[in-house]
C-alpha positions in Angstrom: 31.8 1.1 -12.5 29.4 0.6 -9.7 27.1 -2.3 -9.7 23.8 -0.4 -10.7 26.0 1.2 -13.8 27.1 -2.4 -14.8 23.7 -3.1 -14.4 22.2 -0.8 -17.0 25.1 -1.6 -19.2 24.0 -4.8 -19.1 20.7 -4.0 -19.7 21.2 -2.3 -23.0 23.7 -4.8 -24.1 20.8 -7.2 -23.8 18.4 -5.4 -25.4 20.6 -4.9 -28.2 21.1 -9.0 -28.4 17.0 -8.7 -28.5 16.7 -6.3 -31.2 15.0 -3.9 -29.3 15.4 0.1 -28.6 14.1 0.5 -25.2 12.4 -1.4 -22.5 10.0 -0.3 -19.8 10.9 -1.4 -15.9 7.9 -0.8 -14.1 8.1 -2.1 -10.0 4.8 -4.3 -10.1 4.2 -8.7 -10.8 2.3 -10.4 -12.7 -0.7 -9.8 -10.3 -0.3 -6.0 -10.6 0.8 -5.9 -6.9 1.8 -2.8 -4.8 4.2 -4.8 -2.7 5.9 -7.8 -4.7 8.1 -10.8 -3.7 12.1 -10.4 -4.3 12.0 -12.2 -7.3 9.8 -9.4 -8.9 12.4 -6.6 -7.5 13.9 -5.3 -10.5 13.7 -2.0 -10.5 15.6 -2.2 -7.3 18.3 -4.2 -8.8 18.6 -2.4 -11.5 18.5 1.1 -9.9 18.8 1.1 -6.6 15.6 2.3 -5.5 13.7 1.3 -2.8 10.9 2.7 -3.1 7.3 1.0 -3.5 6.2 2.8 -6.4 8.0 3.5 -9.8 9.3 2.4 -13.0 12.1 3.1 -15.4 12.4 3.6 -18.8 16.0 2.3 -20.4 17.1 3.8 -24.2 20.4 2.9 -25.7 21.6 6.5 -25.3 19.4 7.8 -21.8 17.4 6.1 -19.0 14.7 7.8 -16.4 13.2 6.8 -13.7 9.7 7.6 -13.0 8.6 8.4 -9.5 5.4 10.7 -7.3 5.9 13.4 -5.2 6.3 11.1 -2.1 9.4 9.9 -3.4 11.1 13.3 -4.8 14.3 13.0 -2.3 14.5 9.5 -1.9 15.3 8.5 -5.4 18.4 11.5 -5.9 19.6 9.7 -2.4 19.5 6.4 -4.1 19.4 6.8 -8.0 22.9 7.5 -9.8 22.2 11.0 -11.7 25.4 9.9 -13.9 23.2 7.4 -15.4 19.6 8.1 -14.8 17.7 11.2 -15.5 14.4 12.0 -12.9 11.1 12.1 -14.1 8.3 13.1 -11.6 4.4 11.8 -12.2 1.6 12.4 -12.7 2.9 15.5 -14.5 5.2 13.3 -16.9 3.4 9.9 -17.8 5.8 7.3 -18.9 3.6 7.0 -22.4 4.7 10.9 -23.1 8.4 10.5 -22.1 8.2 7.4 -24.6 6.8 9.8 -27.2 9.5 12.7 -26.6 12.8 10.5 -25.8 11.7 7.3 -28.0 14.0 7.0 -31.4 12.6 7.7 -34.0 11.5 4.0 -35.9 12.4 2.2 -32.5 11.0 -1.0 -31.0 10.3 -0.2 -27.5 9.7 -3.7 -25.5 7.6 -4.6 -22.5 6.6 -7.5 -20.6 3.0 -7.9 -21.1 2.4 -10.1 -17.3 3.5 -5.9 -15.5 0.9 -4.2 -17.6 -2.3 -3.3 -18.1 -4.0 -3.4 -21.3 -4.9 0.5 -21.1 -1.1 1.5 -20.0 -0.5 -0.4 -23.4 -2.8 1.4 -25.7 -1.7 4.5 -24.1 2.4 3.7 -24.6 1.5 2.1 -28.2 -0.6 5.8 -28.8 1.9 7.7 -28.1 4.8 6.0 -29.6 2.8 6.4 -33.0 3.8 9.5 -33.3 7.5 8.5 -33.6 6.6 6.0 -35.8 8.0 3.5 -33.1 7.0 0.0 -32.2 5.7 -1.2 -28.6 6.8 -4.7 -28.6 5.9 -7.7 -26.4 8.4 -9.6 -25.2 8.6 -13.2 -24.3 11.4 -12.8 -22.0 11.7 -10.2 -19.5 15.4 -9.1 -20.6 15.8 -7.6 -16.7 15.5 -11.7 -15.9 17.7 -12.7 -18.4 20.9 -10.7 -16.7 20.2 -10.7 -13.1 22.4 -13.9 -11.8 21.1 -14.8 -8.2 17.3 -13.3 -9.2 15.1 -15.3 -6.3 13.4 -17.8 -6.9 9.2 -17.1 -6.1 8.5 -17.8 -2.2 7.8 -21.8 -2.4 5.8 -21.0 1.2 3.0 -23.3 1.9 -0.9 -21.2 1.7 -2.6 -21.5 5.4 -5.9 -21.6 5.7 -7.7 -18.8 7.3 -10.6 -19.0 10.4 -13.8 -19.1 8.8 -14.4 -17.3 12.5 -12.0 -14.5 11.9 -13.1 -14.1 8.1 -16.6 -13.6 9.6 -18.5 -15.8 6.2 -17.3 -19.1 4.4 -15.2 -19.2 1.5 -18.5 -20.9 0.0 -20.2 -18.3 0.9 -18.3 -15.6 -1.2 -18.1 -17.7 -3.9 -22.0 -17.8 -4.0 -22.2 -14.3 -4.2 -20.1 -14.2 -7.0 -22.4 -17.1 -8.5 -24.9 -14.1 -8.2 -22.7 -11.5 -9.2 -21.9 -13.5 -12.5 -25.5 -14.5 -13.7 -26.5 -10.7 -12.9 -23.8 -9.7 -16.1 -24.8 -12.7 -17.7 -21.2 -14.0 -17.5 -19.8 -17.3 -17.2 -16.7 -16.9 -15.0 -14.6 -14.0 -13.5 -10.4 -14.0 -13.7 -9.2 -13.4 -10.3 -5.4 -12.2 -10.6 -5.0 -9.9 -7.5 -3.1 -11.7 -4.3 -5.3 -10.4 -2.1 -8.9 -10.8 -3.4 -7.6 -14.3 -4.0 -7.0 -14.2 0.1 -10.2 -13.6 0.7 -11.8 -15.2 -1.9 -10.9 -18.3 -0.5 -10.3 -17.5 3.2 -6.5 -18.6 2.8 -3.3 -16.8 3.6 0.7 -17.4 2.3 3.8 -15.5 3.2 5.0 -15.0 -0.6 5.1 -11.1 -0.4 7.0 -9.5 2.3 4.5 -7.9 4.9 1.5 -9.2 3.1 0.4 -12.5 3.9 -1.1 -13.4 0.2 0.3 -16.6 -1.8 1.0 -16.2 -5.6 -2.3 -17.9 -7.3 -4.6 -17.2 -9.7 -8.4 -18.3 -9.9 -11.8 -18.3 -11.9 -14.6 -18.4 -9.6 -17.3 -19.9 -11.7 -20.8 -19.0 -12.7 -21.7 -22.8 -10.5 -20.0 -21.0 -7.4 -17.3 -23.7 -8.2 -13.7 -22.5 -8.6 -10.3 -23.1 -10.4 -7.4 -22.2 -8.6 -4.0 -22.1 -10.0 -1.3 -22.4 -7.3 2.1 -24.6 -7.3 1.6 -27.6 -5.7 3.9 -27.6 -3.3 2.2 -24.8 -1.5 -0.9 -27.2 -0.9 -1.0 -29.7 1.7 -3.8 -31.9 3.0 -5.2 -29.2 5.6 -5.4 -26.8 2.8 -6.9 -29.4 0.7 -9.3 -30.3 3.2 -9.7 -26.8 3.8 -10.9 -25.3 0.1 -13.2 -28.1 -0.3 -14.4 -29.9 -3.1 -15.6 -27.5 -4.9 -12.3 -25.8 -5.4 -10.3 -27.7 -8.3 -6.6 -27.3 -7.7 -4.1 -26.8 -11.1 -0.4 -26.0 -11.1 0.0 -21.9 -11.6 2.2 -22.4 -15.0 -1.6 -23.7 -16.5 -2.8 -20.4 -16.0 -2.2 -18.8 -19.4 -3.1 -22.4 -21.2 -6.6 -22.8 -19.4 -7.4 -18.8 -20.7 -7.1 -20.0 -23.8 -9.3 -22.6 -23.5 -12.0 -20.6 -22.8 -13.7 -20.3 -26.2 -16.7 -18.9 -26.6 -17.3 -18.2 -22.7 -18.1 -15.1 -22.0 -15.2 -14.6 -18.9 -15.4 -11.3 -16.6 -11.9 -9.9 -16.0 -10.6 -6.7 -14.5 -9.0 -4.2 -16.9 -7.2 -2.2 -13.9 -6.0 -5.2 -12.0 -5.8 -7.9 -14.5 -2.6 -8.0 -17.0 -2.1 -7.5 -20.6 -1.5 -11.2 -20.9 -4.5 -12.2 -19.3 -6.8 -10.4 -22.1 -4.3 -11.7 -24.6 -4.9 -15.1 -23.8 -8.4 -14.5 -23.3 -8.8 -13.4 -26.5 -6.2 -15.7 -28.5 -8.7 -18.0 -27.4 -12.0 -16.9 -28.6 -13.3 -16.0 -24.9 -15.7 -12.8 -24.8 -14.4 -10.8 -22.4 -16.2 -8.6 -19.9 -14.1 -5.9 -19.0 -15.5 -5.1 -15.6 -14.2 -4.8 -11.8 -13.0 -8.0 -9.8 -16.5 -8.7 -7.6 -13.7 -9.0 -4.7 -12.2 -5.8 -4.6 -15.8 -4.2 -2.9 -16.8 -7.2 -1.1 -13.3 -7.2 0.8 -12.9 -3.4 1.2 -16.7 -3.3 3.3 -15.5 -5.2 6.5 -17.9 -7.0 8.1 -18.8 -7.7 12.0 -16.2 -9.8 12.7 -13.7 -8.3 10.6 -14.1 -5.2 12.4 -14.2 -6.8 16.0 -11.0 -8.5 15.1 -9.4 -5.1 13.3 -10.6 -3.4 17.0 -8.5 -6.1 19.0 -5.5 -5.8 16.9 -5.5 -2.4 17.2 -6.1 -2.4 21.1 -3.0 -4.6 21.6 -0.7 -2.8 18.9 -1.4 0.5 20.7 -0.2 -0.6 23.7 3.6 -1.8 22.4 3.3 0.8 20.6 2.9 3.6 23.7 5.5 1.1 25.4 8.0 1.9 22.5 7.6 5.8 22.7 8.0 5.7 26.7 11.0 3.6 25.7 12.7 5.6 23.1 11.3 9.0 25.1 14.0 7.9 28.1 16.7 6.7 25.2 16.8 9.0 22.6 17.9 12.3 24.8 21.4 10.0 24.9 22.4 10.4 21.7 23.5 6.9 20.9 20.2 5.1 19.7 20.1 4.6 15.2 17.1 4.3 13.0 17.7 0.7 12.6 18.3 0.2 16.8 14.6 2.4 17.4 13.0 0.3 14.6 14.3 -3.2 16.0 13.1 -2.1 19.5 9.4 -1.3 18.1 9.5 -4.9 16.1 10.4 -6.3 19.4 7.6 -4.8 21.5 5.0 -5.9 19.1 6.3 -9.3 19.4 6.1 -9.7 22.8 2.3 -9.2 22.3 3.0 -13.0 21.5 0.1 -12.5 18.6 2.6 -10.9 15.7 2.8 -12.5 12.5 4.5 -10.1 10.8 5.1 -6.2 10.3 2.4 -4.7 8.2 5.9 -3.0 6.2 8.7 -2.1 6.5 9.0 0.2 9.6 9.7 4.0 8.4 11.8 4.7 11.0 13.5 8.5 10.0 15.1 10.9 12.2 16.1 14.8 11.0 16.3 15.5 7.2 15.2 11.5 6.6 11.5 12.7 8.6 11.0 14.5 5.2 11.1 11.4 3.2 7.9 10.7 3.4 8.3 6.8 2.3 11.8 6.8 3.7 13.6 3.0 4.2 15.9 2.8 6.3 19.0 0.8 5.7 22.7 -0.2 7.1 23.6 2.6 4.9 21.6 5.2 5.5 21.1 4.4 9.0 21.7 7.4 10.9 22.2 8.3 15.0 18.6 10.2 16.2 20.2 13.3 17.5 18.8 15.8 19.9 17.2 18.8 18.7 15.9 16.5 15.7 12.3 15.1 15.0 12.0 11.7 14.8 8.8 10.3 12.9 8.3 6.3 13.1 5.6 4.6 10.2 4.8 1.2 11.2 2.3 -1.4 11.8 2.1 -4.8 12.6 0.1 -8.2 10.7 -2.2 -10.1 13.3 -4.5 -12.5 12.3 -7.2 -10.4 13.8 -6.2 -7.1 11.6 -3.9 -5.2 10.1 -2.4 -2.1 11.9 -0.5 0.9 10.9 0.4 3.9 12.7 2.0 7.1 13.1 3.6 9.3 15.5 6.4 12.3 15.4 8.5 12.5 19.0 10.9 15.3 19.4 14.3 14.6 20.7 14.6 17.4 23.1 12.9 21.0 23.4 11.0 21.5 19.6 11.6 25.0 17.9 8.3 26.9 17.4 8.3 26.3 13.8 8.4 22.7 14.2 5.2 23.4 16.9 3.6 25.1 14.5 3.8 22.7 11.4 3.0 20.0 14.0 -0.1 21.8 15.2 -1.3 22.1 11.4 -1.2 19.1 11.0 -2.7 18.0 14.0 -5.9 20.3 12.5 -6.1 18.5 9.3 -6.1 15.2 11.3 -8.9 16.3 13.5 -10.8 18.0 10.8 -10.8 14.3 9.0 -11.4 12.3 12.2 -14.7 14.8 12.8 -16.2 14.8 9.0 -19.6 14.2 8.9 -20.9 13.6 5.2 -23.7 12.3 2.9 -23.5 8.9 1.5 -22.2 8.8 -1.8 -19.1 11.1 -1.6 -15.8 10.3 -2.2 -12.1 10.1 0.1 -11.0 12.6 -2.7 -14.1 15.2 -1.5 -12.4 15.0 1.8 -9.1 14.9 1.2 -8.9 19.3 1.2 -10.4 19.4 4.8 -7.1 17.9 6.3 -4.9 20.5 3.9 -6.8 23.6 5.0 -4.3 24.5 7.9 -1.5 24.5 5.6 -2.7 25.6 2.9 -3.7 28.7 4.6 0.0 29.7 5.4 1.3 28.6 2.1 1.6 24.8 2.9 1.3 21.4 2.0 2.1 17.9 1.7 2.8 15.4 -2.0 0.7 12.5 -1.1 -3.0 11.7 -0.6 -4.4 11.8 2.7 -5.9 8.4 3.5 -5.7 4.8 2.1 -7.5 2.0 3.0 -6.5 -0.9 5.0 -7.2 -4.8 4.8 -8.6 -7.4 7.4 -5.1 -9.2 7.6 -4.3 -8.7 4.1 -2.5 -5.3 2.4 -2.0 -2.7 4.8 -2.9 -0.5 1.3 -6.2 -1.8 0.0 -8.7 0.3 -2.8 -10.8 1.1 -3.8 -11.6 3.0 -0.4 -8.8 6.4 -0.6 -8.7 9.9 0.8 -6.8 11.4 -2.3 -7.6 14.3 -4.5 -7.0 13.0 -7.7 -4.1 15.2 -8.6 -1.9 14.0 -5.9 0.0 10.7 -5.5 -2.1 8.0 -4.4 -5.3 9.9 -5.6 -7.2 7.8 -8.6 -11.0 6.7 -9.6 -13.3 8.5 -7.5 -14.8 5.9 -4.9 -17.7 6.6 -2.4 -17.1 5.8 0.6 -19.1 3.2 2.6 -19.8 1.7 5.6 -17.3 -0.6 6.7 -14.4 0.7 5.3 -11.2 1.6 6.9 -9.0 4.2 6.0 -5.9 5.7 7.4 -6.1 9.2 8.3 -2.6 10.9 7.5 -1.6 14.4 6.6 1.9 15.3 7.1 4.4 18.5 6.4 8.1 18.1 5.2 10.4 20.3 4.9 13.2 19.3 2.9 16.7 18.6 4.3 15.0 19.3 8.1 12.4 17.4 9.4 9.1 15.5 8.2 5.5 15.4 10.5 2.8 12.7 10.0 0.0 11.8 12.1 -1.7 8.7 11.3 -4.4 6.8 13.1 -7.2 4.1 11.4 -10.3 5.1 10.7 -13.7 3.2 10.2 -16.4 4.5 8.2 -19.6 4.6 10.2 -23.3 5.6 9.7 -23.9 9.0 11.8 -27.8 10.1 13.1 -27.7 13.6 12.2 -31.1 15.0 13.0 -32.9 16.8 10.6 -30.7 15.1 8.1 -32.7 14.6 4.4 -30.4 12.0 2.8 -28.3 9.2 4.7 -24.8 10.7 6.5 -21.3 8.7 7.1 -18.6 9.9 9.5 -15.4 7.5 11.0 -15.2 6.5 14.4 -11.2 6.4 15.5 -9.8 2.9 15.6 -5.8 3.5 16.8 -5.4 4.8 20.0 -1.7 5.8 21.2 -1.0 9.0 22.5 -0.1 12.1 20.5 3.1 13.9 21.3 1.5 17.3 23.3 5.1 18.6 23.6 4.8 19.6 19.7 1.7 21.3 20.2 0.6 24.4 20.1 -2.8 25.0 22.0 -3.3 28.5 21.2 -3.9 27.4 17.6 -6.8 25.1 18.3 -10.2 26.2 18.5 -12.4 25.1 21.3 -13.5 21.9 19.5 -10.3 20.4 18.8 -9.1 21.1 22.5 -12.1 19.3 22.9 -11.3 16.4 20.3 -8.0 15.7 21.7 -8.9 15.8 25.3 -11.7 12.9 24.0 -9.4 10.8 22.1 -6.4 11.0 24.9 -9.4 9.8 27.2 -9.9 6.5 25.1 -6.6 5.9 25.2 -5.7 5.6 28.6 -9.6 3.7 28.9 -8.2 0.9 25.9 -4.8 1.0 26.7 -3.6 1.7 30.1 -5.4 -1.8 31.3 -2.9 -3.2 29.3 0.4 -1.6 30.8 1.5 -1.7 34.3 3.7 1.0 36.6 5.6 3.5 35.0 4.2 2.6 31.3 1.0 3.2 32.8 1.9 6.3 34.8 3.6 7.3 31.4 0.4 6.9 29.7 -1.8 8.7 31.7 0.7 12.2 31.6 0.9 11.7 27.9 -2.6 11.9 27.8 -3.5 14.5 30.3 -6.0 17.6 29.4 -4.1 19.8 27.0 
């Protein structure tokens, strides 16, 4: 029996010892995060997947795991069909596989600190039908198997430049003040990593990729604060740092001090905020205000210096990155370079920038049929040699303390066949046709998000994930509420106007199965446009990455005019913000890559 398969057994012996039918494995923590520590991995122990979205559902007789379109051929390369069935969202919730597969009678269990209050309702609804219990448990039964689980990061928090954060931690905190007496609220639950971040201008190393420290807060209606964090990760600087009007309590309090809150009327936010929070909230006779974290806005509109510093970062991260493609252009063609060896090389380049604190995630470094995984991790057994007549897309981005980068670019590996040309060029037209929007104030990523698919679509085509996330200011390199995502595909959700301020990536892709995969991704920033004549204020996005774009792969009879003209502009900038930075054949490199098309 292999270890996932011992694994599950385990599992359901456990949940037998529990009295329970079924339990649900989603891949979150207790702060709802996209990207979580080791110690919160456990859908990956218990699967196999590596993903960075999913769940699983485990019965006594069947188990499925539930994963989007961007993760369709990743999780039958990783994910035992002997013992798990597939189950694709959004067009299967997990709530109506509960209500088909559940037994009939059965107590289904789930840890209350991975949910949300509305997943619950929606799981206990249908479940009702069955005449089956949701039940809360008090110990995740995942935990109580896995010998060796990781322990949480015991990292110390660093504070983070008032300079670089462009306003005070004081500051914020005031507006929240504000933000509180508007709603006629006493306090607001933070539970997110990274509005706490910003919140408080500190940074940790708890989360792989994402420099956020696992805390909680309430930011009070005084503009004074309660943060809950272990106290080992506080020292004196930090201390010194936060100020006296930010009390300091261990992080096990947490739960104890919600329940103290009797009679306050306490904001907290139903999407990112737990089940357990509004439990304890209301076991203790607070009113709640079910309303957004005053944060998640604040943080996603970057401010002068923000952007300045997201400009810099991405100045110096195109450069090693147009050093790494010159790089693997020369070592490819010889047939002996891996994933792995290509993504180590990148990492390296970055570093020597001397201003890397960390990759921005883990680096999707895919040659041939693994291109078409479009969330694709490679690892020492997957790892396989980029050979020539393949495609080889590379995903990555780098953590400075100035911004956050992340970047994509397709380079063939030898002469590219005309389909691939084609697909590439499509692509290339759905990136343009995003990069050039011009629209009124007010409309959503999601209203977009169909420009960049029109090439496809009109021979037939398309790709399984949204088109655009957004981006933090050295914080998640995936940030809301900011997207560019219809809401029917994965990463789409709540409709957002766009602002402003806000950075997006701008990323449509093609992948055809068992082949090849295509993505072009450069930053965006959301900027106000003069349109003359214009009767109602208009946004556009001016282009923050700048590396060049592989012109072997395409094809310039399918361009109009304007994007001939749009690509010649963009190569331009490059060489003018990154060829200063590169010297002799890099820069000579640089300045072919970028020549008119």
């Amino acid at each position: 029996m292999s270890d996932h398969a011992s694994r599950l057994a385990a599992l359901r012996q456990q949940l037998a010892a529990d009295r329970l039918d079924g339990f649900v494995v989603p891949l979150t923590d207790e702060h709802m995060s996209e990207y979580v520590g080791d110690y919160a991995q456990r859908l990956a122990w218990l699967t196999g997947f590596q993903g960075s979205a999913g769940a699983a559902v485990v019965l006594p007789a069947e188990a499925a795991i539930f994963t989007d379109g961007r993760y369709t051929l990743q999780v039958r390369e990783q994910v035992d069909p002997a013992s798990w069935s597939y189950v694709s969202v959004p067009a299967t919730s997990i709530a109506q596989w509960l209500g088909e597969h559940a037994p009939q009678g059965g107590r289904i269990g789930y840890d209350p600190w991975l949910h949300t209050r509305a997943w619950v309702d929606e799981a206990r609804r249908a479940l009702a039908d069955k005449g089956a219990e949701l039940v809360a448990v008090d110990r995740n039964p995942v935990d109580a198997i896995w010998d060796g689980r990781p322990a949480p990061s015991d990292a110390v928090l660093t504070p983070y430049d008032d300079a670089l954060a462009g306003r005070s931690s004081a500051d914020k905190r005031t507006e929240v003040a504000d933000w509180l007496a508007d709603r006629g609220a006493d306090a607001v639950v933070l539970s997110a990593l990274d509005s706490i971040a910003w919140m408080f201008n500190v940074r940790g190393q708890d989360v792989s990729h994402t420099p956020v420290a696992l805390a909680y807060a309430l930011v009070n209606a005084d503009a004074t604060a309660d943060l809950f964090v272990a106290p080992e990760k506080i020292t004196d600087t930090v201390r010194q740092h936060l100020g006296n009007g930010v009390r300091l309590h261990d992080r096990s309090q947490f739960a104890q001090a919600l329940r103290g809150l009797a009679g306050r009327r306490i904001a907290a936010d139903p999407e990112r905020a737990v089940a357990a929070i509004f439990d304890a909230l209301d076991s203790g006779g607070a009113r709640i205000l079910s309303v957004r974290d005053p944060a998640v806005l604040a943080k996603a509109v970057k401010n002068p210096a923000e952007i300045g510093g997201h400009r810099a970062a991405q100045a110096r991260d195109g450069a090693a990155l147009s050093r790494f493609l010159r790089w693997f252009e020369g070592e490819a063609p010889k047939g002996a370079l891996t994933e792995l060896d290509a993504a180590a090389r990148l990492q390296q380049f970055r570093a020597e920038t001397g201003l890397l604190r960390d990759l921005s995630f883990d680096t999707i470094s895919a040659t041939g049929p693994h291109g078409a995984i479009p969330h694709y991790k490679v690892t020492a057994e997957s790892n396989l040699r980029i050979m020539p007549g393949t495609l080889y897309l590379v995903d990555s981005g780098g953590q400075y303390a100035d911004g956050t980068t992340d970047v994509t670019r397709v380079m063939p590996v030898g002469t590219p066949t005309a389909e691939m040309r084609d697909r590439f060029t499509r692509v290339l037209k759905g990136h343009i046709a995003i990069a050039t929007a011009i629209f009124p104030a007010g409309t959503t990523g999601g209203q977009l998000d169909s420009f960049a698919r029109r090439p496809l679509w009109e021979v037939g085509l398309d790709y399984p994930h949204g088109t655009g996330h957004g981006v933090g200011a050295y914080l998640s390199v995936h940030e809301g509420p900011q997207r560019i995502a219809a809401p029917n595909y994965p990463g789409g959700g709540p409709a957002e106007p766009l602002r402003a301020g806000m950075i997006l990536s701008n990323e449509p892709g093609y992948y055809k199965a068992g082949d090849y995969g295509i993505r072009i991704e450069n930053l965006v920033l959301t900027v106000e446009r003069e349109v003359p004549g214009a009767e109602a204020p208009m946004l556009g996005f001016e282009t923050l990455t700048f590396a060049p774009i592989e012109r072997t792969l395409i094809d310039p009879a399918l361009l109009t005019p304007a994007e001939r003209d749009w690509l010649d502009a963009y190569h331009r900038d490059v060489i003018a913000r990154i060829a200063p930075q590169l010297d002799g054949a890099d820069r000579a490199w640089l300045e072919a890559k970028c020549a008119p098309i």
